[in-house]
N, C-alpha and C positions, 0 to 999 in steps of 0.2 A: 535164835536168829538175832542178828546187830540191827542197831539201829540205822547204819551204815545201809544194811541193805534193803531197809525200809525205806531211804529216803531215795535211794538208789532207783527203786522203781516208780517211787510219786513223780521223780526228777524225769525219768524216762518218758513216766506215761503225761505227765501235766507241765507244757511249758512255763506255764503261768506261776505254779507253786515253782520254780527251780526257781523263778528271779525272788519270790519272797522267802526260799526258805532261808533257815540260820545260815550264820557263815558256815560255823563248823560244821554244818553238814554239807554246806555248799565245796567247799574244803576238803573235805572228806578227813576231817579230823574227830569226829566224831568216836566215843567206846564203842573199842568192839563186838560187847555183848550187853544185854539187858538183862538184869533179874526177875523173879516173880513168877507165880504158878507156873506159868505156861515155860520155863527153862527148862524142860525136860526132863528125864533120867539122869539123874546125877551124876550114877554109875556111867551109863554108857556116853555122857558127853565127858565125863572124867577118861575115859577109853578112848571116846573121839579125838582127843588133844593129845594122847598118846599116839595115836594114827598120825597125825598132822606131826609132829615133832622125828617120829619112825622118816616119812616119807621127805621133810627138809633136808634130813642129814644125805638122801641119796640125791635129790634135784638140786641141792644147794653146793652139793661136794663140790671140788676143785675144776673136774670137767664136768660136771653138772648143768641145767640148759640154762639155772637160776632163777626159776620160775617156784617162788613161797608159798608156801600155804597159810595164810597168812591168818584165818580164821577160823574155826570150830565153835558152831551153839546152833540150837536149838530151833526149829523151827515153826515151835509148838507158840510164836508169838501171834503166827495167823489161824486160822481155823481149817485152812483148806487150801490145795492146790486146785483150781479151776483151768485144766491146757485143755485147747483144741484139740482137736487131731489132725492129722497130717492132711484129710482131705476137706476140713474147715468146713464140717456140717456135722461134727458131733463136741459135746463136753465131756471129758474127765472127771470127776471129782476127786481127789485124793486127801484124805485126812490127814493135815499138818500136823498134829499133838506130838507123833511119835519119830522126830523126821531129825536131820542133821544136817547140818549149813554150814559148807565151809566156800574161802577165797581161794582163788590162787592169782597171783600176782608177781610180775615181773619185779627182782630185787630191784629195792628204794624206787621204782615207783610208788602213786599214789591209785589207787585204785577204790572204789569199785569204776573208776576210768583216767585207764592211764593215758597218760601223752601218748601223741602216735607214733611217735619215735620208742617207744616202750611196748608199744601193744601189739601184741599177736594176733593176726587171724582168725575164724573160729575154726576156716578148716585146719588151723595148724596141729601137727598130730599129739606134740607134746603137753598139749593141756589139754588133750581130751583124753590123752592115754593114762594122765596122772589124775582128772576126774574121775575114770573109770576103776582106776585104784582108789582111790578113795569110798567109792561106793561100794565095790567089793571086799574092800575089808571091813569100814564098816558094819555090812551086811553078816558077815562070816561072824564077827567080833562082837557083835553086840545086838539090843532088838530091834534097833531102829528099823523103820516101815519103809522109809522113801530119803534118799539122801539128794539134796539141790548143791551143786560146785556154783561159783560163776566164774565166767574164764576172765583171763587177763585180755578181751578184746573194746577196743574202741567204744564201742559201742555195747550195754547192759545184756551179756548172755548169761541166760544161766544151763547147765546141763543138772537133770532133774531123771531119777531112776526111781522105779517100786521094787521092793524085795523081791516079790511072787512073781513081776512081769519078767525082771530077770534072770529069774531062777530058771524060766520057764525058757528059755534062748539060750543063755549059757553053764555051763558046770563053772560055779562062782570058786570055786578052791581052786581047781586045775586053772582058773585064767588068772586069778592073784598071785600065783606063785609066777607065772610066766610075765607078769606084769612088775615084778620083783624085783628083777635086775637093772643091771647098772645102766639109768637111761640116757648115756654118753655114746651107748652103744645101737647099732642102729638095730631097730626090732628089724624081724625076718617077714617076710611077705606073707606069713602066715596069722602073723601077732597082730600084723598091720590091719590084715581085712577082717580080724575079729574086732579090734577097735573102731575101727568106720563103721562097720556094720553097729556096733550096739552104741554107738554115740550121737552117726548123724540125724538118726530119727528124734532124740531127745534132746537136741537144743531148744530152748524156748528163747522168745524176747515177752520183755512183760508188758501187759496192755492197761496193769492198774491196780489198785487194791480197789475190791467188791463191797459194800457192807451184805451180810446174810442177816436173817432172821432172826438171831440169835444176838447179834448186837457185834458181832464180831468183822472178821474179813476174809474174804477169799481173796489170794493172791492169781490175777489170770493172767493167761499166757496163750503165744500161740507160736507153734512151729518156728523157728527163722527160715526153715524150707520148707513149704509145704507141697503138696504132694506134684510132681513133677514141674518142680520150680528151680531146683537144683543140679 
């Protein structure tokens, strides 16, 4: 996980911290990634940056929508995903250690919040279709547990999946390979309501970094729609 999107959520959730933090993170010039125990699988974020490099050459290409993947690491810097649920009277917990964090971002913007003249939607369908590649391959490709995108919108989203939950909703091969093609092209009514379907429930927006018991952090979240808000 970058430090990018650490400072990303203190900025979101703490007015106060955005006017004092660094420039460079204010900027969002900050490294993309952080060293140290908690970097994860070597192997599988060495695979993850193969994923992200796979999926630029097809959203980057000539007719491509130009939306980057701009980051791959680890999301083993927090201890825990803490999201609501949809109906905003239960907690999640999800174990960070084993997890994968990528951007995507509209070209030469600056993101984790781009200009508004650059940023997407979050209903827009191209970065949640290329989120949900991302986490399907992932998943197929390596051990990671839970993979967090955050989209190229306005305002700090992330899209957030567990292996087991979605294993358990879709056949993860047969939707990566349909998710494969050239996305210049318009997906088929069929591709589309499997994307909405497994996307709109797992946008989160963040409400802060936690301290736990343990001395560490839980990263919380809740719905951007929650339950008949959308």
């Amino acid at each position: 996980m970058s430090r990018l999107l650490i400072a990303a959520v203190c900025l979101a959730s703490l007015p106060a911290a955005a006017a004092a933090a660094p420039a460079e993170l204010r900027d969002g010039k900050a490294p993309l990634a952080i060293a140290g125990a908690a970097a994860g699988r070597s192997g599988d974020l060495a695979h993850a940056r193969k994923i992200r490099a796979q999926i630029n050459r097809r959203y980057l290409g000539p007719h491509g929508p130009k939306l980057a993947v701009t980051e791959a690491s680890s999301t083993g810097v927090f201890e825990s995903f803490s999201l609501l649920t949809t109906g905003l009277d239960e907690m999640r917990v999800i174990p960070a250690d084993n997890g994968i964090y990528f951007a995507i971002c509209p070209l030469r913007a600056t993101c984790p919040y781009p200009a508004r003249r650059a940023a997407r939607p979050a209903e827009a369908f191209l970065p949640r279709r290329q989120a949900l590649e991302l986490a399907l391959r992932t998943f197929i490709e390596t051990s990671a547990d839970v993979v967090a995108v955050s989209l190229p919108t306005a305002r700090f989203v992330l899209f957030i999946a567990e292996r087991q939950e979605l294993a358990r909703e879709a056949d993860l091969p047969a939707l990566a390979t349909a998710l494969a093609g050239d996305p210049a092209i318009a997906a088929d009514a069929s591709l589309r309501r499997s994307v909405d379907q497994l996307t709109y429930s797992r946008l989160f927006v963040p409400l802060g970094l936690e301290p736990t018991p343990t001395g560490r952090d839980t990263f919380t979240a809740m719905p951007l729609w929650p339950a008949g808000l959308r």
